[in-house]
C-alpha positions in Angstrom: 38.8 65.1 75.6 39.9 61.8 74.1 41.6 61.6 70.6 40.2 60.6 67.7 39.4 56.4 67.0 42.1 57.1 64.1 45.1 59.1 64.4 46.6 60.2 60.8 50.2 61.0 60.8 52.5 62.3 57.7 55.8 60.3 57.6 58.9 62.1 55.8 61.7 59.7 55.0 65.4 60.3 54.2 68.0 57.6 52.8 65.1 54.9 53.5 62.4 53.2 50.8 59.1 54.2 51.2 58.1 50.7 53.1 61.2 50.8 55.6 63.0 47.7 53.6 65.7 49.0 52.1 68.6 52.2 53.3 71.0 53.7 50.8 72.6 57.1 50.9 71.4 57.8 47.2 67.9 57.1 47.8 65.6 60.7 47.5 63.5 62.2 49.7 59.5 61.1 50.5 56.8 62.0 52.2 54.1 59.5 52.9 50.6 61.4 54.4 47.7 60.1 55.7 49.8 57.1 57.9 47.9 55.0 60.0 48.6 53.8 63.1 48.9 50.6 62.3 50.6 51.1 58.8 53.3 53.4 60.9 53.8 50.3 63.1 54.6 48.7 60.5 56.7 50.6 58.7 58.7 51.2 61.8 58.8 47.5 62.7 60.4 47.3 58.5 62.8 49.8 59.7 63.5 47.9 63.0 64.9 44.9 61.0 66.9 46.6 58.7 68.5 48.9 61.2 71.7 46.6 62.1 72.5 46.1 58.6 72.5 49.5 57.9 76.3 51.3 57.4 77.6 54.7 56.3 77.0 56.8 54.5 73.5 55.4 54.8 71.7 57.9 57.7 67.8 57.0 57.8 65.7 59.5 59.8 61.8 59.2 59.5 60.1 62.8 60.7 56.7 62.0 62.1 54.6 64.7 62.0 50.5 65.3 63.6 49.0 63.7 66.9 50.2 65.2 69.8 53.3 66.7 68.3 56.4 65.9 66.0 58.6 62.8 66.4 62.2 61.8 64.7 63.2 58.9 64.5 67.3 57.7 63.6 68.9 54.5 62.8 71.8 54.5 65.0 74.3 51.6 66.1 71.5 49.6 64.7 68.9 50.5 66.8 65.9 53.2 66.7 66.3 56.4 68.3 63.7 58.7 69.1 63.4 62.2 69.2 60.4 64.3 70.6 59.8 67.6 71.6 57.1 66.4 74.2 58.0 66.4 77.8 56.5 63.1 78.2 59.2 61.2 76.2 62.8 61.8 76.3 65.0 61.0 73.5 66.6 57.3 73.1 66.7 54.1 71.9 63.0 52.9 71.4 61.3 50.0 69.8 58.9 50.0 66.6 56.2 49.3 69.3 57.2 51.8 71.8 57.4 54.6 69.4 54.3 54.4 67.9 52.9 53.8 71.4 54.4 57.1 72.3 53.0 59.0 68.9 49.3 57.8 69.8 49.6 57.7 73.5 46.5 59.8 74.9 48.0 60.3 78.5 50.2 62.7 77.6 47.1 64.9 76.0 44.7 64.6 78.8 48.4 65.7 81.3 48.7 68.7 79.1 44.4 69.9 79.6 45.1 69.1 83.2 47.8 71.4 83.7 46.3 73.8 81.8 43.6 74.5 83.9 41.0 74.2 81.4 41.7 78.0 80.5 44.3 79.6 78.5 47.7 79.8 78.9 50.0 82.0 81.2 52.1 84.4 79.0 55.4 82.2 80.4 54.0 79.0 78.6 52.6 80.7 75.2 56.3 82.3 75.4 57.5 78.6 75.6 55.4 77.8 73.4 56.0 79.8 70.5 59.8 79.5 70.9 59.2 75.3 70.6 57.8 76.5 67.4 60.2 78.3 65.8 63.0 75.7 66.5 60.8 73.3 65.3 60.2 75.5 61.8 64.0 76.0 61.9 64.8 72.4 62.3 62.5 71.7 59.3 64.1 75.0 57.1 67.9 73.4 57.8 66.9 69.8 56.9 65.5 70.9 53.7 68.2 73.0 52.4 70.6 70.2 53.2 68.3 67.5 51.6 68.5 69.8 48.2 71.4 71.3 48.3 74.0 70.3 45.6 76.9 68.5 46.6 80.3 70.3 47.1 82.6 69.7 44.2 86.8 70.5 44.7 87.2 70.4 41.4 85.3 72.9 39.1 84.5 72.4 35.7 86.2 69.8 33.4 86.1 68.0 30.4 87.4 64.5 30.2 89.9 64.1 27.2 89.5 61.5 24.3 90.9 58.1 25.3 93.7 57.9 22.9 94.9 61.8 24.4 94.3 60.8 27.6 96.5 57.2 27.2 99.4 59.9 25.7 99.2 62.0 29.1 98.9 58.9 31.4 101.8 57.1 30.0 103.6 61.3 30.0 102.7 61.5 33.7 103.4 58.1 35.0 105.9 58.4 37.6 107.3 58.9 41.1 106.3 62.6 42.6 107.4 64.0 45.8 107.6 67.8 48.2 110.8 66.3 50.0 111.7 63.8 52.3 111.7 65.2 55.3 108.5 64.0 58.3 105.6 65.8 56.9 106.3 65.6 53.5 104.4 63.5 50.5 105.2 61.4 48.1 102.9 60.9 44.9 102.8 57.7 42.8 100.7 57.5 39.5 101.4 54.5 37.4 99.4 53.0 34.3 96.6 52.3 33.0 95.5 54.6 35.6 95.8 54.2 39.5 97.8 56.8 42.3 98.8 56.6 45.8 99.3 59.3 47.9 101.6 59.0 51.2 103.4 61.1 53.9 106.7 60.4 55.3 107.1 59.9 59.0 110.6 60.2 61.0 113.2 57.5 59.7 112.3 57.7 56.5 109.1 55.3 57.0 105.5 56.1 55.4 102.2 56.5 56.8 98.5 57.9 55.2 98.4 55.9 52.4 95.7 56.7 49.8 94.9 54.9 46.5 92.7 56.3 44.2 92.2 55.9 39.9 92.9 59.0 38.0 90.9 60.1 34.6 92.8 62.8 32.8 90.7 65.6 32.1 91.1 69.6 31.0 90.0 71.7 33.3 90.6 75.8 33.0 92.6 75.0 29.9 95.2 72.6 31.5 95.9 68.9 31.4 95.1 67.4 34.8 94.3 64.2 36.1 91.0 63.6 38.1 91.3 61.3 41.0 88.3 59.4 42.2 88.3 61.4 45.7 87.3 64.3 43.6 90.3 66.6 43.5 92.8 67.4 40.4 96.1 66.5 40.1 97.3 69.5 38.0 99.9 68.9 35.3 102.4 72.1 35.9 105.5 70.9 33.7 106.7 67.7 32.6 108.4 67.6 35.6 106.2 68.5 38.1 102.3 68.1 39.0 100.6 70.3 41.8 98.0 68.7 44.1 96.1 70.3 46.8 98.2 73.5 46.5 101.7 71.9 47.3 104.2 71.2 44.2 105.0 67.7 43.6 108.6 67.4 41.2 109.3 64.4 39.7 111.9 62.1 41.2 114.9 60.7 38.8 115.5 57.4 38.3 
């Protein structure tokens, strides 16, 4: 039996616009039902265009769910790759067109009442069947949670100080810290108005793993500490030592 003249699809988009013209890692969540073929087409074709412009941590994935199955398409390396849990497409780069010729294609519904027989299944494929299902349903379960869940925080709860208190503690801190000099050990730099670098010594006394980063200073469980903007703490132990990821940085004399 043919398909119906009009095949409706329900499109869910992550880190995309809801027309396919625009990517961005802080975009939220859609779902667009009732989709055309024609409208998906061109959506897709949107998505097509923008797909080499796209960059990290921008990850656009459309989910394309009804017709003869579920669909999901990523940006990738600036192409679109599909993902299908039909046997008549395998996974890969596709085009806008090819895609949406796949979704709608009504050969692979008339091969699937062929090899049925016209009857009902053999217990092998309702097994198949059914376990198709629940990693679909699984799929769906994991990209939820990881759509909603919050993000992961290093740094617990703070409160940022008053500016003039937190000019006192910069201009307090300010300074050269290190854990040694030996290979393997760090060296931490924080210097007004407010900036840091992080780096490791390598053999001979040279440097490698640079980071920069601003710090805010901040109390957090009722201590002075310094907030970087990679979203950990630099906290103040003494006035002559601060302690960052776990390892205790002392103060090196001029």
């Amino acid at each position: 039996m043919s398909k119906p003249s009009t095949l409706l699809v329900t499109v869910s988009l992550r880190h995309l616009s809801v027309d396919g013209k625009k990517a961005a890692a802080d975009l939220p969540p859609a779902k667009v039902p009732y989709v055309s073929p024609d409208q998906l087409r061109k959506l897709l074709t949107a998505v097509e265009s923008l797909a080499p412009s796209v960059v990290f941590p921008a990850e656009p994935e459309l989910r394309i769910t009804g017709g003869p199955g579920e669909f999901v398409v990523r940006v990738k390396s600036g192409q679109l790759h599909l993902v299908s849990w039909s046997k008549a497409h395998k996974g890969g780069v596709y085009s806008a067109d090819q895609i949406v010729a796949a979704i709608t294609d009504e050969g692979a519904e008339e091969e699937v009442a062929a090899t049925s027989g016209g009857g009902g299944r053999n217990w092998r494929e309702k097994v198949t069947m059914a376990l198709m299902g629940l990693a679909i349903v699984g799929i769906n379960t994991f990209t939820i949670w990881f759509l909603t869940k919050p993000p992961r925080s290093l740094v617990g709860d703070y409160r940022v100080l008053p500016s003039e208190r937190a000019e006192r503690v910069i201009t307090e801190v300010a300074g050269t810290y290190e854990t040694g000099k030996k290979p393997g050990d760090r060296r931490l730099e924080i210097v007004t108005p407010a900036t840091g670098k992080r780096l490791k010594y390598a053999p001979g006394g040279a440097v490698k793993d640079v980071q920069t980063f601003e710090v805010k200073p901040v109390e957090a469980a009722g201590s002075v500490a310094l907030l970087t903007s990679r979203k950990s703490l630099i906290k103040v132990k003494d006035n002559v030592s601060v302690v960052l990821y776990g390892d205790t940085y002392t103060r090196v004399q001029k």
